[in-house]
mmCIF file as gemmi writes it, N, C-alpha and C atoms, coordinates in Angstrom:
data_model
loop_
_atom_site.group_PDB
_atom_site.id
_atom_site.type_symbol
_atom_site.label_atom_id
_atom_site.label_alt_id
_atom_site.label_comp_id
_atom_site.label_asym_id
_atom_site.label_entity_id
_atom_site.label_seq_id
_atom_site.pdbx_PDB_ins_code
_atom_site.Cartn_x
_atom_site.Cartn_y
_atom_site.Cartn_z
_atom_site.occupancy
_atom_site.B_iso_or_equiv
_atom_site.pdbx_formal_charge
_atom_site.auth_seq_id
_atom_site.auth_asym_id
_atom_site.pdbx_PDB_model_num
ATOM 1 N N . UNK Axp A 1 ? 12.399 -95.219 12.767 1 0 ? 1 A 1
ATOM 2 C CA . UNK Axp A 1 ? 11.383 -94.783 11.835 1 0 ? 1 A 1
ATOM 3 C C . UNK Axp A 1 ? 11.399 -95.686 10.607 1 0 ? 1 A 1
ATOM 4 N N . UNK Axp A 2 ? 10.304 -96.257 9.863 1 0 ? 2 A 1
ATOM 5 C CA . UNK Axp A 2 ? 10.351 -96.67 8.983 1 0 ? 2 A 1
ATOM 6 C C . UNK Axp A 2 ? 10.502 -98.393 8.981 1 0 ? 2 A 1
ATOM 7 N N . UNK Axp A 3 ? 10.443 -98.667 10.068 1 0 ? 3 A 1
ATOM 8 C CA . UNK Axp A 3 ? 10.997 -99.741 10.927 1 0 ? 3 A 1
ATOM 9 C C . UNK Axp A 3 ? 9.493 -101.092 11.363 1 0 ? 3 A 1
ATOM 10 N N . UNK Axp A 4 ? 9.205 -102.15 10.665 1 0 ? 4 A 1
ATOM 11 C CA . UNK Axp A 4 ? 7.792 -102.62 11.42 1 0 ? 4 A 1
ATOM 12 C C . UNK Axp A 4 ? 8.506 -103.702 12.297 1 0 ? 4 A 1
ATOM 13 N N . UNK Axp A 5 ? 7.458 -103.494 13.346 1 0 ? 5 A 1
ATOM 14 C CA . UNK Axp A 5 ? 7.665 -104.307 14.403 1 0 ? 5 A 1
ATOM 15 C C . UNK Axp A 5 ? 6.145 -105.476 14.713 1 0 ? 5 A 1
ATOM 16 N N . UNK Axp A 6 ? 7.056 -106.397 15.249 1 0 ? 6 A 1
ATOM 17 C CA . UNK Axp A 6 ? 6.386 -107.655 15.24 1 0 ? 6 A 1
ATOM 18 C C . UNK Axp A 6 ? 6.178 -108.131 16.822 1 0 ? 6 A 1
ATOM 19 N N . UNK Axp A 7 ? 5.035 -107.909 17.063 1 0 ? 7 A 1
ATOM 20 C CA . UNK Axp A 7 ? 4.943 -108.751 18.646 1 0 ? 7 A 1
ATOM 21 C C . UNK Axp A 7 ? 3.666 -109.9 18.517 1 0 ? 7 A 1
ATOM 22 N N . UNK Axp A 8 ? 4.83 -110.702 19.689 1 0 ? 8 A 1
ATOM 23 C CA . UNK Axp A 8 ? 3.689 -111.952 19.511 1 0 ? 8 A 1
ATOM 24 C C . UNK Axp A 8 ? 3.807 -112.322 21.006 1 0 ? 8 A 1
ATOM 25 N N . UNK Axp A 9 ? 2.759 -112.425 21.724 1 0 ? 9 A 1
ATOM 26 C CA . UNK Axp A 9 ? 2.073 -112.676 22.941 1 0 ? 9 A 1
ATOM 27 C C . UNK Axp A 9 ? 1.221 -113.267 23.425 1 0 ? 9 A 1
ATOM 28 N N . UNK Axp A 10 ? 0.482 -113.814 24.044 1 0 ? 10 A 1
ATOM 29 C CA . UNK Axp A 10 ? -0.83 -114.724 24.441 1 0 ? 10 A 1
ATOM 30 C C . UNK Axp A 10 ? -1.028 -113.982 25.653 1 0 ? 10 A 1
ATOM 31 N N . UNK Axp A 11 ? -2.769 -113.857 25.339 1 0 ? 11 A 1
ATOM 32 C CA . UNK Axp A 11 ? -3.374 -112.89 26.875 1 0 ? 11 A 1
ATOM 33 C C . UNK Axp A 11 ? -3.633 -114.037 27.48 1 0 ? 11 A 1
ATOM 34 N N . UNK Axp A 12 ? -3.336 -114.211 28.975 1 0 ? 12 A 1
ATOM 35 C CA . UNK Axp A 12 ? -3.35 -115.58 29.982 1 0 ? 12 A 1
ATOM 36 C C . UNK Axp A 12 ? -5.163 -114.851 29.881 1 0 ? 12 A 1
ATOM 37 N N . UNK Axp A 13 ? -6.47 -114.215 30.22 1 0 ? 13 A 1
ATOM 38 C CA . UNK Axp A 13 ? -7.357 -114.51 30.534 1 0 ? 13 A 1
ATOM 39 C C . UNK Axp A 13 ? -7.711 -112.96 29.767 1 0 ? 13 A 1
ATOM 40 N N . UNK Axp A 14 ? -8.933 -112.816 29.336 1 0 ? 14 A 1
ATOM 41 C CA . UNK Axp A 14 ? -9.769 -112.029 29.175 1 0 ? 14 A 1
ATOM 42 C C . UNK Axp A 14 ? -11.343 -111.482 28.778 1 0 ? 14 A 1
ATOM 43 N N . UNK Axp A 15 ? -12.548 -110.979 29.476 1 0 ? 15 A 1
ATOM 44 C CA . UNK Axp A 15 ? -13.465 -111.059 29.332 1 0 ? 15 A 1
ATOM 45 C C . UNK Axp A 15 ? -14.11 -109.522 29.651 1 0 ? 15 A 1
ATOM 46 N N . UNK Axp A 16 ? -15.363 -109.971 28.6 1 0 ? 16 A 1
ATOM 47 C CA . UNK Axp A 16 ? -16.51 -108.871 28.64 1 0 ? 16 A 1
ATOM 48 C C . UNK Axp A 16 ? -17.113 -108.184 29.683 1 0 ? 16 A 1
ATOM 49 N N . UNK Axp A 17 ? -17.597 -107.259 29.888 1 0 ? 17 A 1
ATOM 50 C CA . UNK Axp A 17 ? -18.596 -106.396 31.034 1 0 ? 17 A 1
ATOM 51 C C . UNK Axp A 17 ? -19.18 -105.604 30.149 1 0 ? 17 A 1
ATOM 52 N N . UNK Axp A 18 ? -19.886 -105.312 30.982 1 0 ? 18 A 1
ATOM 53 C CA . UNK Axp A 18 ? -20.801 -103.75 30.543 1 0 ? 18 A 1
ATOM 54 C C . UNK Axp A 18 ? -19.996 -102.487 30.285 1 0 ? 18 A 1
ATOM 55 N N . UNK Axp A 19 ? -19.005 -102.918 31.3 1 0 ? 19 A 1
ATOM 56 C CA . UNK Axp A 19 ? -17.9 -101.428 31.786 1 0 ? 19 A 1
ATOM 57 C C . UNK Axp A 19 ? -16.799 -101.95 29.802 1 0 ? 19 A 1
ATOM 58 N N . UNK Axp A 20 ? -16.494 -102.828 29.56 1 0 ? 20 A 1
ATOM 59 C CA . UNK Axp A 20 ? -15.507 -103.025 28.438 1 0 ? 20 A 1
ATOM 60 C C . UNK Axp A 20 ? -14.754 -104.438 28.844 1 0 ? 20 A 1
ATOM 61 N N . UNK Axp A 21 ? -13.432 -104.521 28.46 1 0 ? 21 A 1
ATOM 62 C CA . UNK Axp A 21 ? -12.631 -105.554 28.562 1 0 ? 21 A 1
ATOM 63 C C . UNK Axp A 21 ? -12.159 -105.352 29.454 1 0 ? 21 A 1
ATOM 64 N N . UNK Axp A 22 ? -11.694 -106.235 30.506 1 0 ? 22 A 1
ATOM 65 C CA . UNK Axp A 22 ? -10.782 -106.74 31.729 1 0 ? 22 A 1
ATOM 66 C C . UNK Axp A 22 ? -9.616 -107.74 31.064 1 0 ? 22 A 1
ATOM 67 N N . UNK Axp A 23 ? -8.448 -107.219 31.2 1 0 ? 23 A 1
ATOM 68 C CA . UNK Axp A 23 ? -7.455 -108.022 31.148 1 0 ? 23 A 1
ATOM 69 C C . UNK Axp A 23 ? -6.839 -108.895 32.051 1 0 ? 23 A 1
ATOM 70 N N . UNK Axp A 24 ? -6.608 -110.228 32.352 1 0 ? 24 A 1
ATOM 71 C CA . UNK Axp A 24 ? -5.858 -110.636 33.655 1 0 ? 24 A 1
ATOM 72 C C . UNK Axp A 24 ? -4.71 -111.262 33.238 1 0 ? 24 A 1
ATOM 73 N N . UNK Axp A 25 ? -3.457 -111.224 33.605 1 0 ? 25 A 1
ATOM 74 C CA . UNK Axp A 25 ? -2.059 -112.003 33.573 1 0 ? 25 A 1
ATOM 75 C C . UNK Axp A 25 ? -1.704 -112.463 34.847 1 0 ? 25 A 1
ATOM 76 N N . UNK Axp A 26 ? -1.768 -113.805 34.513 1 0 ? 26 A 1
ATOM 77 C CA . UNK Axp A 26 ? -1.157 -114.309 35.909 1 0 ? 26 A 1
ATOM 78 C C . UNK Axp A 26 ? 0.543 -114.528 35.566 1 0 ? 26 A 1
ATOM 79 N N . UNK Axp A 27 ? 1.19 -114.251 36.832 1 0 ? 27 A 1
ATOM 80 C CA . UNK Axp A 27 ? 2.786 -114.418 36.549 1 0 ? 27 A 1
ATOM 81 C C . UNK Axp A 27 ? 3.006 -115.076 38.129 1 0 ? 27 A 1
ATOM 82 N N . UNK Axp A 28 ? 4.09 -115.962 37.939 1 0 ? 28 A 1
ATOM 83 C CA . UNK Axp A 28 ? 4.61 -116.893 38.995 1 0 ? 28 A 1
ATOM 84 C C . UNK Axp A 28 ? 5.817 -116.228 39.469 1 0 ? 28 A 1
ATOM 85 N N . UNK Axp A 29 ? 6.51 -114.998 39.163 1 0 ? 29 A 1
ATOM 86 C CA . UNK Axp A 29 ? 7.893 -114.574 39.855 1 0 ? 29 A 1
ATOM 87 C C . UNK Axp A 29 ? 7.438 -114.522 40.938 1 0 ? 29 A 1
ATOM 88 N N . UNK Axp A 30 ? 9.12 -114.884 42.051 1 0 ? 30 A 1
ATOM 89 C CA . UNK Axp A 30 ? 8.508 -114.655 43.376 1 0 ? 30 A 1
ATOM 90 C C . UNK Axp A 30 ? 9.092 -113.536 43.629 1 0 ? 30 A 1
ATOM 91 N N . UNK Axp A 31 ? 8.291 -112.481 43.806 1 0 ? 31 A 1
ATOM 92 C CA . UNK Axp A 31 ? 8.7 -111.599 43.764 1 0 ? 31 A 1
ATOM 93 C C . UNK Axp A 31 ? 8.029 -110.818 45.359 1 0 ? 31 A 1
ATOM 94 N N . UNK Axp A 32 ? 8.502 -110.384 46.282 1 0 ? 32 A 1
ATOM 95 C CA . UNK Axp A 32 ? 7.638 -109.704 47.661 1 0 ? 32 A 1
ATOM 96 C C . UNK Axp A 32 ? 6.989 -108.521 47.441 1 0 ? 32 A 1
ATOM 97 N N . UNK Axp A 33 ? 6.954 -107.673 46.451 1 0 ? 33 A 1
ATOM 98 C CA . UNK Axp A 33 ? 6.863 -106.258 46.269 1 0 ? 33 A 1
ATOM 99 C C . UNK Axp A 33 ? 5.734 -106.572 44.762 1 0 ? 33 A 1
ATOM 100 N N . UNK Axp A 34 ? 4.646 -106.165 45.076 1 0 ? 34 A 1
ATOM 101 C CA . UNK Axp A 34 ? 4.127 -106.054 43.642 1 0 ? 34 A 1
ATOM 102 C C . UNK Axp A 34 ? 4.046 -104.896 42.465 1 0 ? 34 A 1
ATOM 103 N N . UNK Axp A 35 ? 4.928 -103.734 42.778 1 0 ? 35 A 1
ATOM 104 C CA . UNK Axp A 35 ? 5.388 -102.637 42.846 1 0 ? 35 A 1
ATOM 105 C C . UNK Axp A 35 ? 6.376 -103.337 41.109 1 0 ? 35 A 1
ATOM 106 N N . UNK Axp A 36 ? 7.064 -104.305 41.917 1 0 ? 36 A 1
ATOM 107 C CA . UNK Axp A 36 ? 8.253 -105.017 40.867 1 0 ? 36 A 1
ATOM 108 C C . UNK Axp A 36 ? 7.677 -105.529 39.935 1 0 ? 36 A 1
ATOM 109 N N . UNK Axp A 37 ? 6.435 -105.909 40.087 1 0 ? 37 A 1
ATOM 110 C CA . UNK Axp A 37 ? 5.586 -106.834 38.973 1 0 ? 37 A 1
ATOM 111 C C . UNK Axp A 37 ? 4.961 -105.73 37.819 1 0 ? 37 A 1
ATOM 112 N N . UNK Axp A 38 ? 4.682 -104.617 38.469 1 0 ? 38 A 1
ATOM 113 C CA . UNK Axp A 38 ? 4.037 -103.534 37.898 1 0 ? 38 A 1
ATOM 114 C C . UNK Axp A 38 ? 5.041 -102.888 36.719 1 0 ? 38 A 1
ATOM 115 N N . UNK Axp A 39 ? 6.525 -103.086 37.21 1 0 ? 39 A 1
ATOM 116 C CA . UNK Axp A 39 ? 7.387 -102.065 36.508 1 0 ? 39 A 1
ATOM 117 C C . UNK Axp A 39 ? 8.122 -103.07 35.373 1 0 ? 39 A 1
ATOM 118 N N . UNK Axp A 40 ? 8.236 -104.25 35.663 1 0 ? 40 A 1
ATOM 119 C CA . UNK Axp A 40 ? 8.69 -105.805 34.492 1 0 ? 40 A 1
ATOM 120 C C . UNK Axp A 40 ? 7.538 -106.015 33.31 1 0 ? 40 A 1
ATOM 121 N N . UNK Axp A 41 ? 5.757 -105.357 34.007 1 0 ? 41 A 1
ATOM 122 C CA . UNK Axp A 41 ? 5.241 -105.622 33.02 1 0 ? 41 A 1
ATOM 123 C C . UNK Axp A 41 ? 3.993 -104.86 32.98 1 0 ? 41 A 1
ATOM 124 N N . UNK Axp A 42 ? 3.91 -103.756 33.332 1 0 ? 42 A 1
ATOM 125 C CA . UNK Axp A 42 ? 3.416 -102.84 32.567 1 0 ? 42 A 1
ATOM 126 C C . UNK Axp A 42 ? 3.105 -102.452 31.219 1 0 ? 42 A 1
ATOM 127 N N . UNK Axp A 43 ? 4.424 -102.874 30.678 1 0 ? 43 A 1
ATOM 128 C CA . UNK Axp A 43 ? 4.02 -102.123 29.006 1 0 ? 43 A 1
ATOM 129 C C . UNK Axp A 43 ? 3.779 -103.647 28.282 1 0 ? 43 A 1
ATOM 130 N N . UNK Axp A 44 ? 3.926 -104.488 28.585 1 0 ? 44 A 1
ATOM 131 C CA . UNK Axp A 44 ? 3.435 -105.732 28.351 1 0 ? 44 A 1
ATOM 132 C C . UNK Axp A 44 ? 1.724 -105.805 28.454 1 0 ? 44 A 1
ATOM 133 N N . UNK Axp A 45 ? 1.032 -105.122 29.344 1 0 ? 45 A 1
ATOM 134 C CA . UNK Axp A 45 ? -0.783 -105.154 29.865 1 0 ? 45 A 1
ATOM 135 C C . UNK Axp A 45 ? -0.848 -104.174 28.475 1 0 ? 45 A 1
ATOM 136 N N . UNK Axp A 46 ? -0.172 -103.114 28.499 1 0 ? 46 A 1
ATOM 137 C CA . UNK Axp A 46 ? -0.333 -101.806 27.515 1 0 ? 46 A 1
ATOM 138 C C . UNK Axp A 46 ? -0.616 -102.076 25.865 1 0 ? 46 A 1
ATOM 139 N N . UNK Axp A 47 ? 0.587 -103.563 25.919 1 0 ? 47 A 1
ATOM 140 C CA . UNK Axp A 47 ? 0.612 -103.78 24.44 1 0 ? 47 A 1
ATOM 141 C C . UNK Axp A 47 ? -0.629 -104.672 24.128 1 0 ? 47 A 1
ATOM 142 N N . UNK Axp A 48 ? -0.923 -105.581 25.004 1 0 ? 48 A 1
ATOM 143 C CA . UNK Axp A 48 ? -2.431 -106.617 25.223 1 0 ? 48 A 1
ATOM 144 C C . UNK Axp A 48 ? -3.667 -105.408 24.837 1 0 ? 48 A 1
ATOM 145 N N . UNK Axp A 49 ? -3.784 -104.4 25.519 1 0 ? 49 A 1
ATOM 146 C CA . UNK Axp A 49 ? -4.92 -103.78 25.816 1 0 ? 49 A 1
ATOM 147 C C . UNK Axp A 49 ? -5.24 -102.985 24.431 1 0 ? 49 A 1
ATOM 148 N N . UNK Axp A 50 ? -4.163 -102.532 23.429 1 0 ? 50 A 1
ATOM 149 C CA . UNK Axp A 50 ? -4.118 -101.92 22.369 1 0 ? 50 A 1
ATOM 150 C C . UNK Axp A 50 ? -4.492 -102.545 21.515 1 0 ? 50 A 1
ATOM 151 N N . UNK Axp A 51 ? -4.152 -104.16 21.455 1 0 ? 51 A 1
ATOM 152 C CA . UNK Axp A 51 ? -4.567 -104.585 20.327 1 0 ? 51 A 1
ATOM 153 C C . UNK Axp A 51 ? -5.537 -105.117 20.734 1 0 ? 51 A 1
ATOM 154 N N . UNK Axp A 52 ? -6.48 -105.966 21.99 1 0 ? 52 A 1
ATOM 155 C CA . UNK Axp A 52 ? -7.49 -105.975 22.424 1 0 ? 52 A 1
ATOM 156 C C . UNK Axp A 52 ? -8 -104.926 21.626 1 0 ? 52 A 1
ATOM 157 N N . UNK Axp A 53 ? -8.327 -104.454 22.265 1 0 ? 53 A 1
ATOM 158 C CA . UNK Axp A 53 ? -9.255 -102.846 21.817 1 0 ? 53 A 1
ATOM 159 C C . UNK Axp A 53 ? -9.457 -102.197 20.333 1 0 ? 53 A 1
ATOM 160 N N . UNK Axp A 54 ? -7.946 -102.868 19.657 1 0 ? 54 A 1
ATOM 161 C CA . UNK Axp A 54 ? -8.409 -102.275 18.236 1 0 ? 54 A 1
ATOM 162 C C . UNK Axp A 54 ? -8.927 -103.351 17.517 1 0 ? 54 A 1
ATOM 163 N N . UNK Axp A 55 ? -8.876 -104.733 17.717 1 0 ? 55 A 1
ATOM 164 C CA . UNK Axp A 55 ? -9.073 -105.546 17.219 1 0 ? 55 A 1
ATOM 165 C C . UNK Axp A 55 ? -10.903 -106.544 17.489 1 0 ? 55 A 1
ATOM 166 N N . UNK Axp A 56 ? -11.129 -105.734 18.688 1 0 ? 56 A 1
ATOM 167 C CA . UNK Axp A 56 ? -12.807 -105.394 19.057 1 0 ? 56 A 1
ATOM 168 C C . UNK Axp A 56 ? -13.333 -104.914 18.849 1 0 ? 56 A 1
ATOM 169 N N . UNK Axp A 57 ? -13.068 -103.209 18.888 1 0 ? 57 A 1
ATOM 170 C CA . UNK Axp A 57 ? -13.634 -102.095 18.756 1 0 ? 57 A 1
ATOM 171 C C . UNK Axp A 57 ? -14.289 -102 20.46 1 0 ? 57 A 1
ATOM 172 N N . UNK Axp A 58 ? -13.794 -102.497 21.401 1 0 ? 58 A 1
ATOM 173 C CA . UNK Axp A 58 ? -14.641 -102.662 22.666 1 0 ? 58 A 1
ATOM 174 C C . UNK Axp A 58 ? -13.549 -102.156 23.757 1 0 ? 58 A 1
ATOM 175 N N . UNK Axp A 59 ? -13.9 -100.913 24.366 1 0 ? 59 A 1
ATOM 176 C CA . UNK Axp A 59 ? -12.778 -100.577 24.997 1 0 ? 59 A 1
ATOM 177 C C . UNK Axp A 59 ? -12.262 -101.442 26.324 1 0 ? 59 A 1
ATOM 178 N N . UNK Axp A 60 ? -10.838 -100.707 26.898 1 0 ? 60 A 1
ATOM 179 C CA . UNK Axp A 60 ? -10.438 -101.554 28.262 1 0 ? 60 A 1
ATOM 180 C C . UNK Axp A 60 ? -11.176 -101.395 29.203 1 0 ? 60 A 1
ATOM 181 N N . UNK Axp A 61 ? -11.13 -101.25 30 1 0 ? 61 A 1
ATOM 182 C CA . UNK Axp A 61 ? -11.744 -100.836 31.452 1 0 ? 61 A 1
ATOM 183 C C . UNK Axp A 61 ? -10.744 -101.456 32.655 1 0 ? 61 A 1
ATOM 184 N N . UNK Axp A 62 ? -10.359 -102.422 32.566 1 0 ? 62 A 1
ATOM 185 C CA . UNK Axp A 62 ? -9.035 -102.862 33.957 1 0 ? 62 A 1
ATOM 186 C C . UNK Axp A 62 ? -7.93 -103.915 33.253 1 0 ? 62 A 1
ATOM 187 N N . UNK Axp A 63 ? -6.261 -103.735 33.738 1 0 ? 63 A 1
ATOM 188 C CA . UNK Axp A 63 ? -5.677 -104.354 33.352 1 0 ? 63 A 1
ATOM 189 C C . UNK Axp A 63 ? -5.261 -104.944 34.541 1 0 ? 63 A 1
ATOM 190 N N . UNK Axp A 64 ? -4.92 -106.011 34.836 1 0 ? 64 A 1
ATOM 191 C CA . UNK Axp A 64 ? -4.76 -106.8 36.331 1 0 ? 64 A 1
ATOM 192 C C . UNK Axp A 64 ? -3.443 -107.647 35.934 1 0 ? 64 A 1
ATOM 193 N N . UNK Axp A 65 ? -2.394 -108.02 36.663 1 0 ? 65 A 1
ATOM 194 C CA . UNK Axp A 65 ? -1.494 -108.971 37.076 1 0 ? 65 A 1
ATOM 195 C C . UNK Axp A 65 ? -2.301 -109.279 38.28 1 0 ? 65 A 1
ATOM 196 N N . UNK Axp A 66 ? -2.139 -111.092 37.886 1 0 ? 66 A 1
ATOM 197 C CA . UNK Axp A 66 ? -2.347 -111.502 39.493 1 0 ? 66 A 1
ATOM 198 C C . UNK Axp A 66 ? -1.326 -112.113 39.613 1 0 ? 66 A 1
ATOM 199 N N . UNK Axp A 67 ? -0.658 -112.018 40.769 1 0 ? 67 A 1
ATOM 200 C CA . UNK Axp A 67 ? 0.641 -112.524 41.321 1 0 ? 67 A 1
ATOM 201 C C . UNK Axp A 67 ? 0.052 -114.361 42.292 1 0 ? 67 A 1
ATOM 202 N N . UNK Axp A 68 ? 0.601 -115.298 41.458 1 0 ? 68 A 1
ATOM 203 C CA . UNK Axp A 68 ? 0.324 -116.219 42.118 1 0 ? 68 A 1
ATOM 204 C C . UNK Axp A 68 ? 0.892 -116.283 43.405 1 0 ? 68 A 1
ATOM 205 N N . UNK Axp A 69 ? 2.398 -115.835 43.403 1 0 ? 69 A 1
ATOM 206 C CA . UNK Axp A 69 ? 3.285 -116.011 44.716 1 0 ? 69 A 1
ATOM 207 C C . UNK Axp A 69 ? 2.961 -114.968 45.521 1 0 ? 69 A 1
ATOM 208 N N . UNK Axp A 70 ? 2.331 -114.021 45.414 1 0 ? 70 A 1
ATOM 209 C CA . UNK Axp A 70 ? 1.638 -112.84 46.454 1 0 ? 70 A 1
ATOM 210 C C . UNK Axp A 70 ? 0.269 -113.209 46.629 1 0 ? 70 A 1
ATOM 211 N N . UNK Axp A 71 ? -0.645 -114.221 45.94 1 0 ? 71 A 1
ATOM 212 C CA . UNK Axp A 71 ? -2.187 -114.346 45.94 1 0 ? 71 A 1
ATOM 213 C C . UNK Axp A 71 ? -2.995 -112.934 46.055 1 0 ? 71 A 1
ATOM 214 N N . UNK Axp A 72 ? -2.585 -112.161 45.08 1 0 ? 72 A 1
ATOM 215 C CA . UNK Axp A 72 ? -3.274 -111.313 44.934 1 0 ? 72 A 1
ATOM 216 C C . UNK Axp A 72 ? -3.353 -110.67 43.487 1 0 ? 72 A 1
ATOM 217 N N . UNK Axp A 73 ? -4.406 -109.628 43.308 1 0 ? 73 A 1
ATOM 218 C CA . UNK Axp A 73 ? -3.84 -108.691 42.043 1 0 ? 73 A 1
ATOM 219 C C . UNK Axp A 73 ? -3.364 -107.772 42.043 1 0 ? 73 A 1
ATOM 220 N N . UNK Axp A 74 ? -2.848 -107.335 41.437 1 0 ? 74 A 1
ATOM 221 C CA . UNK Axp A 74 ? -1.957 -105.718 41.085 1 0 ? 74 A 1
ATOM 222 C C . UNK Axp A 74 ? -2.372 -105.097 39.949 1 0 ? 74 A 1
ATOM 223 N N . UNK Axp A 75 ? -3.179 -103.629 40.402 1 0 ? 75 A 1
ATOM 224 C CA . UNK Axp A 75 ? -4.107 -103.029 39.171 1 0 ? 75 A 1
ATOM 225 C C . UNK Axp A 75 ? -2.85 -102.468 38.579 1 0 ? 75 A 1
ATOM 226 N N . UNK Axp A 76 ? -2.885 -102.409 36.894 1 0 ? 76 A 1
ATOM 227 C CA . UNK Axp A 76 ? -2.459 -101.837 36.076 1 0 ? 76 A 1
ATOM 228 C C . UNK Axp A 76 ? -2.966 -100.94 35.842 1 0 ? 76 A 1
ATOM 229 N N . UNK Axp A 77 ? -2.764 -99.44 36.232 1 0 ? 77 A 1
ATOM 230 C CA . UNK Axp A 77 ? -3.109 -97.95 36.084 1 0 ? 77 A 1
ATOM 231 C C . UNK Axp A 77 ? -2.754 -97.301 34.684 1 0 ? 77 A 1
């Protein structure tokens, strides 16, 4: 309590819709399970999307990891 905290980050990609902001992070772990990608960086999409959003006034709508070493994405719920 009483305590300020300082984060500093770079969003790898992000853009407009109708629906709000889409977040995308691409990450290179090789990782087989995207399950693992979800739980290393979850609150990492969380902290992007907060200040996105307050710093727009334009809400989220999807937070995405795309896993280069899986070629796919992994929705952030």
């Amino acid at each position: 309590a009483g305590e300020e905290v300082l984060l500093q980050g770079v969003v790898d990609c992000w853009f407009e819709t109708e629906a709000g902001i889409t977040i995308v992070d691409f990450k290179t772990d090789r990782v087989a399970d995207g399950a693992v990608l979800l739980q290393r960086y979850r609150e990492q999409l969380e902290l992007y999307a907060q200040m996105l959003s307050k710093t727009n006034g334009i809400p989220i709508c999807r937070k995405v990891i795309y896993s280069l070493f899986l070629h796919r994405e992994i929705e952030v719920e």
